[in-house]
C-alpha positions in Angstrom: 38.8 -27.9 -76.8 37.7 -26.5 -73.5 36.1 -28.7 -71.7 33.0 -27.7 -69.1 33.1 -28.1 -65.5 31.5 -27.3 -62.1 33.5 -27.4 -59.0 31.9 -29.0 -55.8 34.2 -27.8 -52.8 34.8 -26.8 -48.9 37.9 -24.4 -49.3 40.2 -25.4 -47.6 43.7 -24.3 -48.7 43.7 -27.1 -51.0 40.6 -26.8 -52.4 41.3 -22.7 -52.7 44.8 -24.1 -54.9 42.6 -26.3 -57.1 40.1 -23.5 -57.9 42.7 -21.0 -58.5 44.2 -23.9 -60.9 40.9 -24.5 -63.0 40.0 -20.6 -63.1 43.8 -19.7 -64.8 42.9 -21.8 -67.8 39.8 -20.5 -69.1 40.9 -21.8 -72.7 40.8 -25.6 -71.0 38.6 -25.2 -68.4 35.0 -23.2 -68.3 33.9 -23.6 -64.6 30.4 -23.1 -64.8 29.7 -22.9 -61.0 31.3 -23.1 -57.8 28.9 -25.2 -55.4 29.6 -25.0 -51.5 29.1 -28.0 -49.4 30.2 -28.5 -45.5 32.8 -30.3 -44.5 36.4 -28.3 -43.8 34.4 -26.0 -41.8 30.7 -25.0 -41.9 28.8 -24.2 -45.4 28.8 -20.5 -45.1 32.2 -20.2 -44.2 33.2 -22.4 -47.2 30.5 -20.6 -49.5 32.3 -17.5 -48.4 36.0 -18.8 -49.0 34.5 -19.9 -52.4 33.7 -16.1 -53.3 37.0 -14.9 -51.8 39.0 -17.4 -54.3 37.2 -16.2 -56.9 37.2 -12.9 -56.4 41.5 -13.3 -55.9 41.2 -14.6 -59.2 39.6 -11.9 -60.7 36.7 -14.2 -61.4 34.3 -12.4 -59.5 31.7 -13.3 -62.5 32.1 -17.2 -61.4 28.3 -17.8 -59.7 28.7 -19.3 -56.2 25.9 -21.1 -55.1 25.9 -22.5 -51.1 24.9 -25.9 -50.5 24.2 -29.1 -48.1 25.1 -27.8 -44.3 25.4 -31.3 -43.4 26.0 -34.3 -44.5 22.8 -36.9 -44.9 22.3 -38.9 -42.4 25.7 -38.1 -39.8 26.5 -34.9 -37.9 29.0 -32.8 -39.0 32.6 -32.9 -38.7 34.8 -30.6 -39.5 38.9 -30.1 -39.8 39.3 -26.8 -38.6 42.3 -28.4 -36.4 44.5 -28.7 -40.4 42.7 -25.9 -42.2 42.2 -23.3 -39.4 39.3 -21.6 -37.6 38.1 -20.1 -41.1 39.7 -22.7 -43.3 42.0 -20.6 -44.7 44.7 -20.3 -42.4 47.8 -18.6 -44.2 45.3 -16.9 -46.3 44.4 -13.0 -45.8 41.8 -12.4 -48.6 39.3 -9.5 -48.5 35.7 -10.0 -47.8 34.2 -10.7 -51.1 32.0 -8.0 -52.7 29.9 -10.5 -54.4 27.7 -12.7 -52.7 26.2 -16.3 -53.5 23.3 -17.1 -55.7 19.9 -17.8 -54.5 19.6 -21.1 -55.8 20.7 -23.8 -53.8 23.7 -25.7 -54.7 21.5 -28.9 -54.9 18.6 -27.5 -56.8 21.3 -25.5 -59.1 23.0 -28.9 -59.9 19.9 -30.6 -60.6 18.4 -28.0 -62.7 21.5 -26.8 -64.5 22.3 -30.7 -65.4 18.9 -31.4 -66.4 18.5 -28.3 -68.7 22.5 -28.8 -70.3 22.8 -30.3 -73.7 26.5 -30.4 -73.1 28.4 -33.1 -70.6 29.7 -31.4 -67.7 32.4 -32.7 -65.6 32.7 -32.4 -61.7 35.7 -31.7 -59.8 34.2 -33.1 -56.3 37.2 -32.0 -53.7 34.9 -31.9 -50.5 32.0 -34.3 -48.9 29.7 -35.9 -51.7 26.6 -34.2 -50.1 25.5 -32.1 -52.5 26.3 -34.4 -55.7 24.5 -37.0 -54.1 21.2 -35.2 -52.8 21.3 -34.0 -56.5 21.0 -37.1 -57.9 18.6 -38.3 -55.7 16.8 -34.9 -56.5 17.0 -35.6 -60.6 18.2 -39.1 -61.1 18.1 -38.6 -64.7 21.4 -35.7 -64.2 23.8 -38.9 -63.8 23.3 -39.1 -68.0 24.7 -35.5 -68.3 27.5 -35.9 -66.1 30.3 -36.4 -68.3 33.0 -37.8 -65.5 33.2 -36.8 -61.2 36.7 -36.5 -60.7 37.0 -36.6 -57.1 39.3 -36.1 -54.1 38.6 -39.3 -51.5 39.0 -42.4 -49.8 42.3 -44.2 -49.2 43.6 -47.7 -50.3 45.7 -48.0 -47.0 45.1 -45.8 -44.1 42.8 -42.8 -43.2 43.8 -39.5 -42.6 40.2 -38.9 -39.9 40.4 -42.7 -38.5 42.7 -45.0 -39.4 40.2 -46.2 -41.7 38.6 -43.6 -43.5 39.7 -40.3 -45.0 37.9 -37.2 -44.3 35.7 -36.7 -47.4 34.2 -40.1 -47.2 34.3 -40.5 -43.0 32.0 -36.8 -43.2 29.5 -38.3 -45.6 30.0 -42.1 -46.4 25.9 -42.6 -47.5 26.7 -39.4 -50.2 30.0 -41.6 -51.0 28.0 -44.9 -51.5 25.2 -42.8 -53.5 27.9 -41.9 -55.9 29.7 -45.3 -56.7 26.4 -46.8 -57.1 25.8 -44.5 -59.6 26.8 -45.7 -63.0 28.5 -42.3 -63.9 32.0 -42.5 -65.1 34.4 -41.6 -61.8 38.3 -41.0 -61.6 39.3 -40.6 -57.9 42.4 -39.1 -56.3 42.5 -41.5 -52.7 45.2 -40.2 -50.1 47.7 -43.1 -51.4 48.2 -40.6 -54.1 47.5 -37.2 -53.3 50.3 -37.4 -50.5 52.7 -38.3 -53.4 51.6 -33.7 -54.1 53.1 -32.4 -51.1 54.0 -28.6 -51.4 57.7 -28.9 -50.6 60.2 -26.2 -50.2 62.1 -27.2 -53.6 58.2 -27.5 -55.4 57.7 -24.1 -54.2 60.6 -22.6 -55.6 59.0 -21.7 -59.4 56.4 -19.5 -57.5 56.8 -16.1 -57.4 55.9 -14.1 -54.4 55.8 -10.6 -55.7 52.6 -11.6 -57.3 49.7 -11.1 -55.7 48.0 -14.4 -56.5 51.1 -16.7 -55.8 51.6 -14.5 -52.7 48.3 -16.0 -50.8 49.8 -19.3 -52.2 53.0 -19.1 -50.7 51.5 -17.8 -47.9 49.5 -20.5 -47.2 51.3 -23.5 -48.9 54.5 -22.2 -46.5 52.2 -21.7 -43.0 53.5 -23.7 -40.0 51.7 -27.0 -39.9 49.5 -28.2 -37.4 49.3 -31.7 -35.8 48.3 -34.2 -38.8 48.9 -32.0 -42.3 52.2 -34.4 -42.8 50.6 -37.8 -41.9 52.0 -38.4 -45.8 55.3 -37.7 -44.8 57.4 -35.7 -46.2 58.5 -31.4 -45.8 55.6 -29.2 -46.7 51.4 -29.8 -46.8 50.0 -32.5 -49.3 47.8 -31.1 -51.8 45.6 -33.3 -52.1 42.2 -31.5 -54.4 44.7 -29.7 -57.0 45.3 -33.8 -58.5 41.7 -33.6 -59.6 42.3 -30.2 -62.3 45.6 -31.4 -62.8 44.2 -34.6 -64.1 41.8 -33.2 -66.4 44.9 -30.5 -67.8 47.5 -33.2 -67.3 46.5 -37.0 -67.7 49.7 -38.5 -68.7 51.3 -37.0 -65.0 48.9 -39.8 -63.5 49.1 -43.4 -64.0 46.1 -45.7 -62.0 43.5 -48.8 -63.1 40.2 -49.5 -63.1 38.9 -50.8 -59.9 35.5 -51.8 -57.4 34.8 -49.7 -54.6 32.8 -50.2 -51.6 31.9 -47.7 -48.7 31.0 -48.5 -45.8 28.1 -46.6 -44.0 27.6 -48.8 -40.8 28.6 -46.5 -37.6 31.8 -48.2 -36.2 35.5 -47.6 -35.9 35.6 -48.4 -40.1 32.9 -46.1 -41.3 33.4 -43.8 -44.0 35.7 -46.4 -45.2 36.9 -47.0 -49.1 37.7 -50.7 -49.9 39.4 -50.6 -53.6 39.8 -53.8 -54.7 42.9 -52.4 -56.6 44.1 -56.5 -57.3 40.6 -57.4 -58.4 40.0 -60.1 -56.1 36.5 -59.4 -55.8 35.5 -60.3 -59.3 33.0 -56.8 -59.5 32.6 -54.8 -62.1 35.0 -51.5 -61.9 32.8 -48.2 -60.6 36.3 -46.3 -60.8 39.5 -45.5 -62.1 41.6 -44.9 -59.2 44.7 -43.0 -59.3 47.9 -44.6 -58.2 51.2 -42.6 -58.9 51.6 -38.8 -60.2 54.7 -37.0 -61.1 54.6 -34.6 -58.2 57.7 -32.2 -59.5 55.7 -32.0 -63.0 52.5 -31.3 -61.5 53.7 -28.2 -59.1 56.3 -26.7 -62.0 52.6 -26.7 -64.7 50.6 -25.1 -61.3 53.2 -22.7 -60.6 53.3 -21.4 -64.4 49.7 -22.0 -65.1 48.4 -19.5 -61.8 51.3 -16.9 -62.7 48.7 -16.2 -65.2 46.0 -14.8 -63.0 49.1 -12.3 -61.6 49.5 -11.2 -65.3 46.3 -11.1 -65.8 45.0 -9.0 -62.7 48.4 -6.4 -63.7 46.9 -5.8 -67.1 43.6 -5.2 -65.9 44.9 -2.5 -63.8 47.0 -1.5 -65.7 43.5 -0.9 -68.1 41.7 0.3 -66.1 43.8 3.1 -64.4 
């Protein structure tokens, strides 16, 4: 059954991997929309690296719509010092000949969500802004969201301060907005999305005659500025593919259900998840939170999974000449 989803996202290398990951399954995964929100870098560079992925894909047909510039109540900060100057260092994409929608990527949520009679999922990789503002927009939306599957927060340390990762230190009131929602949430926190760093031997089933796996490689093998190996290990952590993974993949992930709080008060622990992964707490769970992932598994099903956009683009012009 293919299931219905709408990526929220700041490309990002990561983010540009997950994307390419959901659009080479079309029989598993019908991505609805591509929303852009701030964070990596600004909203129209991300909007822009949104069409460019797309467009690599061959999914030029994928509607882009460009969101929240910054986050609610905070000013923006970006990572430009991981991702580069236009977020996709390691990348060398064409300008895309499409261009966004009109819509904004708030009022397209909202109304899209409101008018569906079918659950949609969310792949959240980036800041919550625009998920958030949407619900705040059309609070009766959090009904038709099947499940956010997100990218963000850490059980331990941060990877922005050493409390808070960057996806919840950006926004933390959009991060609070959505656990206090009600609507069913998996989340990927660093603890487990640096378990999915792009090693040299996890590398080794991409092939980089093809196009699409070339840009990969390219950027999965780029020389790595101060910070991208705070997990440890040889190669970038990949941290936003988990979430499509997840949905293709559940038994690669193991994790428990779990309260979270955010905190939103300005100080050296802002932006900061506390999962009560023991349950001392005695709340209610607001989330399953990922724990451990078979990291070899994962990049071998990637690997064959975007070999199919190659295959795909070769036939089509193959067609069309």
């Amino acid at each position: 059954m293919t299931k219905r989803i709408i990526i929220d996202t700041d490309p990002g290398q990561d983010d540009a991997l997950a994307i390419l990951l959901a659009l080479s399954v079309p029989d598993r995964l019908n991505v609805v929309g591509v929303t852009a929100v701030a964070g990596n870098v600004g909203v129209a560079q991300t909007c822009a690296n949104a069409l460019k992925i797309c467009q690599l894909a061959g999914r030029g047909d994928i509607p882009v719509y460009a969101g929240a510039a910054q986050p609610i109540l905070r000013p923006l900060h970006t990572a430009e010092f991981i991702c580069g100057a236009d977020g996709l260092a390691g990348m060398a994409l064409p300008e895309p000949t499409e261009t966004a929608r009109g819509l904004h990527a708030v009022t397209y949520l909202a109304e899209y969500l409101s008018a569906s009679s079918t659950p949609t999922t969310i792949c959240a990789l980036g800041p919550l802004t625009n998920i958030a503002l949407a619900l705040r927009l059309a609070p009766e939306i959090a009904g038709k969201i099947e499940r956010l599957v997100i990218m963000g927060g850490a059980r331990d340390l941060g990877n922005m301060t050493a409390a808070a990762e960057f996806n919840f230190f950006v926004d933390p009131h959009a991060a609070a907005i959505i656990f206090g929602s009600g609507i069913p949430i998996t989340l990927f926190p660093l603890n487990a999305t640096y378990q999915a760093v792009a090693s040299p031997a996890r590398l080794t089933r991409f092939d980089a005659t093809g196009p699409v796996q070339a840009q990969i490689l390219s950027m999965l093998r780029r020389e790595r500025p101060g910070g991208a190996s705070l997990g440890g290990g040889e190669g970038h952590p990949m941290h936003d593919p988990c979430t499509v993974a997840w949905l293709l993949w559940p038994e690669l992930f193991e994790g428990r259900d779990c309260h979270i709080d955010i905190e939103t008060a300005e100080g050296p622990t802002v932006g900061r998840s506390t999962i009560d992964w023991w349950g001392r707490g005695g709340q209610p769970a607001n989330a399953h939170v990922i724990g451990t992932l078979d990291a070899d598994a994962m990049f071998e099903r990637i690997a064959d999974c975007v070999g199919s956009l190659d295959n795909f683009n070769a036939v089509g012009k193959k067609a069309a000449s």
